[in-house]
Every structure is written in C-alpha cells, then in structure tokens.
C-alpha positions as CSV (number, residue, x, y, z in Angstrom):
1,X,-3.6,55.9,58.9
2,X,-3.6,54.0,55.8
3,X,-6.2,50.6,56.1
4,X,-4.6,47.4,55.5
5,X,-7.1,46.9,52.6
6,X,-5.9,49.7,50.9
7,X,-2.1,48.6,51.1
8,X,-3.2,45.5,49.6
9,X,-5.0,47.3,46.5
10,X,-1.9,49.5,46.5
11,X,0.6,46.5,46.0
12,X,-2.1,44.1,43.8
13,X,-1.9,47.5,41.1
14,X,1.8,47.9,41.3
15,X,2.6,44.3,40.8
16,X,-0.2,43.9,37.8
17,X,1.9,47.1,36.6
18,X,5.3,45.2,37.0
19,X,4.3,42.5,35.1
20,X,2.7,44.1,32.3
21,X,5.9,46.5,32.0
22,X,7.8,43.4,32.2
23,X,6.9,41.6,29.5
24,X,7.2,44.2,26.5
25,X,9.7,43.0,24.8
26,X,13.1,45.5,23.6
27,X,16.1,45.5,21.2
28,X,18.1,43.5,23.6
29,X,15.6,42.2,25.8
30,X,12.9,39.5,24.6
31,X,10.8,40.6,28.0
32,X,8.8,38.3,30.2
33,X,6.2,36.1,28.5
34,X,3.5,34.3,30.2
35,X,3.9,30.9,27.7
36,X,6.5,31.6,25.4
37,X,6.1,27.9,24.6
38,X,6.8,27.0,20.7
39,X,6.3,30.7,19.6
40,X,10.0,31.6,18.8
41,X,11.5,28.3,18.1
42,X,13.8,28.7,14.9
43,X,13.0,25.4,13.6
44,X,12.8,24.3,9.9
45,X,10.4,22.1,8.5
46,X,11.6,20.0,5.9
47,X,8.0,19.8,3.8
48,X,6.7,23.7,5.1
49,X,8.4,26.5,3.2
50,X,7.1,29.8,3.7
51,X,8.6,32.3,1.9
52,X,6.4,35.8,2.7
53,X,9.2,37.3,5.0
54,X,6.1,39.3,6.2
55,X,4.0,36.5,6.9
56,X,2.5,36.4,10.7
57,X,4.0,40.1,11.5
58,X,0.7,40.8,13.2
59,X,1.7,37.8,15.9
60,X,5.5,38.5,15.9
61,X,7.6,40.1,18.8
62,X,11.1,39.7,17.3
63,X,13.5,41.8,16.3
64,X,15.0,40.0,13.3
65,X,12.6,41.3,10.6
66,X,11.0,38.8,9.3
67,X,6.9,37.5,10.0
68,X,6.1,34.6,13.0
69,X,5.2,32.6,10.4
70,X,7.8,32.9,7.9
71,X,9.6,29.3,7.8
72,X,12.7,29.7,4.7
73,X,16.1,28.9,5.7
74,X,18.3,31.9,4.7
75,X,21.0,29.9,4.7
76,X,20.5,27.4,2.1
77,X,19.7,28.0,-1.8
78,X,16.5,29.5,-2.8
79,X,15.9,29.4,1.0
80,X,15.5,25.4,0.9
81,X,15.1,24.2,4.0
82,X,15.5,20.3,2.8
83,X,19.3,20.3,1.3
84,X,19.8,18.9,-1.7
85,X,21.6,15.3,-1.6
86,X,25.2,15.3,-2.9
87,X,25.4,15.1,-6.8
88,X,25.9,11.6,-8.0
89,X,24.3,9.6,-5.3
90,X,21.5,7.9,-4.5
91,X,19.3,7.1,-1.6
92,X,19.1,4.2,0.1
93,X,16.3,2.0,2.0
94,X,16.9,1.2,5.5
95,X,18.4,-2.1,4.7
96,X,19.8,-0.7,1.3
97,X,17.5,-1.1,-1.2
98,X,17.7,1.2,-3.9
99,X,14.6,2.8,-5.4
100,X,12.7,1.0,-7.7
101,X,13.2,2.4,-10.9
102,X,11.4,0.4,-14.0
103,X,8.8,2.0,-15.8
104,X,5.1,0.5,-15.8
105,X,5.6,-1.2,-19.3
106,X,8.6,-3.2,-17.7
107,X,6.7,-6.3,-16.1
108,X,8.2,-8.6,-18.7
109,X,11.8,-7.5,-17.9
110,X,11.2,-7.5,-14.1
111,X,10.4,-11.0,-14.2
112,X,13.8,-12.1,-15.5
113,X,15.9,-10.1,-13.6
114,X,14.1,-9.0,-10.4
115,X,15.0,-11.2,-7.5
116,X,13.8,-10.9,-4.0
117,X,16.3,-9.4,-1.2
118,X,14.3,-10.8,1.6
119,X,15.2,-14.4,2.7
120,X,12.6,-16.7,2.8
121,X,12.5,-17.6,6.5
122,X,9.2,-18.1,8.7
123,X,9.6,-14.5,10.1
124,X,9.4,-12.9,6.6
125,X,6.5,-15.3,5.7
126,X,4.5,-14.3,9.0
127,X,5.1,-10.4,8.0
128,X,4.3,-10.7,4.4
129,X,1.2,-12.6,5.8
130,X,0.0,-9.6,7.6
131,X,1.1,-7.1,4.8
132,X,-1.0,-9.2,2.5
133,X,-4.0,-9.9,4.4
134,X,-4.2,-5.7,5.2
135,X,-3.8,-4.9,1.9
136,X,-4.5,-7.6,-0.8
137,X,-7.5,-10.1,1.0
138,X,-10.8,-7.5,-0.2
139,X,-10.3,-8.6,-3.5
140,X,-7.5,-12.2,-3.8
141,X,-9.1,-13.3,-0.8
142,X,-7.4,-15.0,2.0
143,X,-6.6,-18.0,0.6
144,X,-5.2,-16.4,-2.6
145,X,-8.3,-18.1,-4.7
146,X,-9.1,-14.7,-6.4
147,X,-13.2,-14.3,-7.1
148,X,-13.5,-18.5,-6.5
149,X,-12.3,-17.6,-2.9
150,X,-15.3,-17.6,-0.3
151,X,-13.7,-15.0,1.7
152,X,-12.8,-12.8,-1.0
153,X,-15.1,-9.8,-1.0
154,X,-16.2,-10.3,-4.4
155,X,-18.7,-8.2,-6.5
156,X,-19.2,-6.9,-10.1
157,X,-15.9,-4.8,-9.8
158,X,-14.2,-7.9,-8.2
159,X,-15.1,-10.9,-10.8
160,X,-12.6,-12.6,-12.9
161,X,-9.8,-12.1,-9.8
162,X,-7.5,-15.1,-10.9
163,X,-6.4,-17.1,-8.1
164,X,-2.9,-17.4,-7.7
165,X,-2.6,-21.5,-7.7
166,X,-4.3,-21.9,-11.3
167,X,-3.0,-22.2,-14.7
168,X,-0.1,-19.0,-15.2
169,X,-0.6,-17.4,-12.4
170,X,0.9,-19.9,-10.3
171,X,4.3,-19.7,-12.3
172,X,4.3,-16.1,-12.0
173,X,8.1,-14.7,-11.0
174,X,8.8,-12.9,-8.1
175,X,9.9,-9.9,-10.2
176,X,6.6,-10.0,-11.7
177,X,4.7,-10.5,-8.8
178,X,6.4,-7.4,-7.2
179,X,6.4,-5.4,-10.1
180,X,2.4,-5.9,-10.3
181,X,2.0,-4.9,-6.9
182,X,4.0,-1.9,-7.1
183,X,2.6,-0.5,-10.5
184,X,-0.9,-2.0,-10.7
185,X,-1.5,-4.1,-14.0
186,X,-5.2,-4.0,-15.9
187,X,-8.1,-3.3,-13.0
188,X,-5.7,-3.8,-9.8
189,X,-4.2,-0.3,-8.7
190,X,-0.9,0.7,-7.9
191,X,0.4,-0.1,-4.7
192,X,3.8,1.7,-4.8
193,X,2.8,4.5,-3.2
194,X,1.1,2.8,-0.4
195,X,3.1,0.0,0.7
196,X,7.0,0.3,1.1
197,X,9.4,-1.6,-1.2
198,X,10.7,-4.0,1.6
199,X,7.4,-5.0,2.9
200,X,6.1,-5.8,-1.1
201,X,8.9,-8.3,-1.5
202,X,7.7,-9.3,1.9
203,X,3.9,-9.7,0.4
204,X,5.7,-11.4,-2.6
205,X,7.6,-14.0,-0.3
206,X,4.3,-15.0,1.0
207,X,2.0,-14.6,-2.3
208,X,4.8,-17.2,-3.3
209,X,3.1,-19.9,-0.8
210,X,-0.5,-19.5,-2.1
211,X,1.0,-20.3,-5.5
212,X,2.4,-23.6,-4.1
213,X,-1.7,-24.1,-2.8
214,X,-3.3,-27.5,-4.1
C-alpha cells in the first residue's frame, strides 16, 4: 500500500508538470505566465522608435512576427509612432501662446513689438520671483544689482553683470528683456531651452520691479 509520502511526491511532480505545460504558449493560446506584467503591452512611445522588426526575438513569445523590442507603429507613415500635426497649423502653449519664432539677431525688433501676455498682478509677480531667483540670482543677484549685488555669486566669469536699475538697463523693454532670456546675449546663455515661454514673461514681469529699484 502506497505511503502517504509518496502520494504527496506523486501529486507535488504532476502539478510542477501542469504548470510548466501550462504555460508554453500556442498559435491561439498565449499560455499561462507567471508575471506577464508589461511584457506584451502594445504601447507606442512617442520619442522610442525601434525599427529592427527582429529586435528582442530572443525574449519574445508572440505570434505576430516581429521582436519584444520592436516599438514602430505599422500603421502610421514610415512607422511614425508620433503623427504628424495637420498641414497649416500650429501649436499652441497651454494658455495659447504661439512659439517663439525671432531669430537671435532680432533683440532690437523684439523690443518694439513684443509685449507681455501675462498680467501684471501680485500672483504673477510672486511666480516670476521664484522663476527668477532659481534661475537668474548666481549671477544678477537677488536684488537685481548684477556684480555690485552682495548676494550675487560673483567671480572673474561673473564681473561687469550690469544691474538692472542703472543707466539703460533700467529702460530696457519687456520684449528685450524676454528676448535676452530666451536667446542669451554676449556671456549670459540661452535660456530657451530651459525655462518655458510662459514662465520667462513671468521672470520678465518681475525683472520689471528691480528696474523700478532706487
């Protein structure tokens, strides 16, 4: 007669067995998987495009031919998976801003016909304070006093930082001021890239104060 030990080896095999049978994967039949998890998710990321239909075959249990790692969307042209926007249009900020479009050379010309969007209210003031003391105090300082300001971080790179209530700097536009911030001008860098075109006119709105500094 047959131990209870040994029915319990007996059924432990045949249900290891079960589930190993159960999760190979057929035609029709993905199988059983353990943690499935992200691994067959047909998802397209818009700024990954893979294009190697072989790519990942090593890792891939699907049927539809193509690699685990192969991202392209078949459906789109030249397997895009970011669609092109509609001919003749162009994209919009959240509050409708167009993109900024002047050249670098343009700083006169942005100073005559650039106006700030933004209204100048106390909450856009408190904003473009923060904008500007995370981006603009290591060198203008945060009193706007340039290389005379004490808290300016100022050094040989820094000297001859103008402060923004003296001589022409203190009649500087808002079209100029923005325009400087968003192409760089002489040893101050571009900030275009770093700092979206709402929250400059937001640093503008508040630069605008330290001008009015005695």
């Amino acid at each position: 007669m047959m131990n209870t030990n040994k029915i319990f080896q007996i059924l432990f095999f045949g249900l290891v067995t079960v589930v190993f049978v159960a999760c190979k994967p057929g035609k029709d039949d993905p199988g059983t998987e353990y943690a499935p998890n992200m691994y067959h998710a047909i998802s397209y990321e818009p700024l990954i495009q893979i294009t190697n239909k072989d790519a990942g075959n090593w890792v891939s249990s699907d049927d539809d031919g193509y690699g685990e790692y192969f991202s392209s969307n078949p459906n789109n042209p030249f397997g895009m998976n970011m669609r092109r926007p509609a001919e003749n249009t162009v994209p919009r900020g959240e509050n409708g801003m167009l993109p900024y479009r002047l050249p670098k050379d343009s700083v006169e010309l942005a100073a005559r016909i650039m106006k700030n969007p933004l209204p100048n209210n106390d909450k856009i003031l408190e904003e473009g304070k923060v904008l500007y003391t995370k981006y603009c105090t290591h060198c203008h300082g945060v009193n706007g006093g340039g290389s005379m300001d004490e808290t300016a971080k100022v050094g040989a790179v820094y000297q001859g930082v103008p402060s923004y209530a003296a001589g022409a700097t203190s009649q500087l536009s808002e079209g100029h001021i923005f325009h400087v911030i968003t192409h760089g001008i002489r040893r101050m860098g571009a900030h275009g890239s770093q700092v979206q075109q709402e929250d400059r006119w937001k640093i503008v709105r508040y630069v605008q104060t330290l001008q009015k500094q005695d």
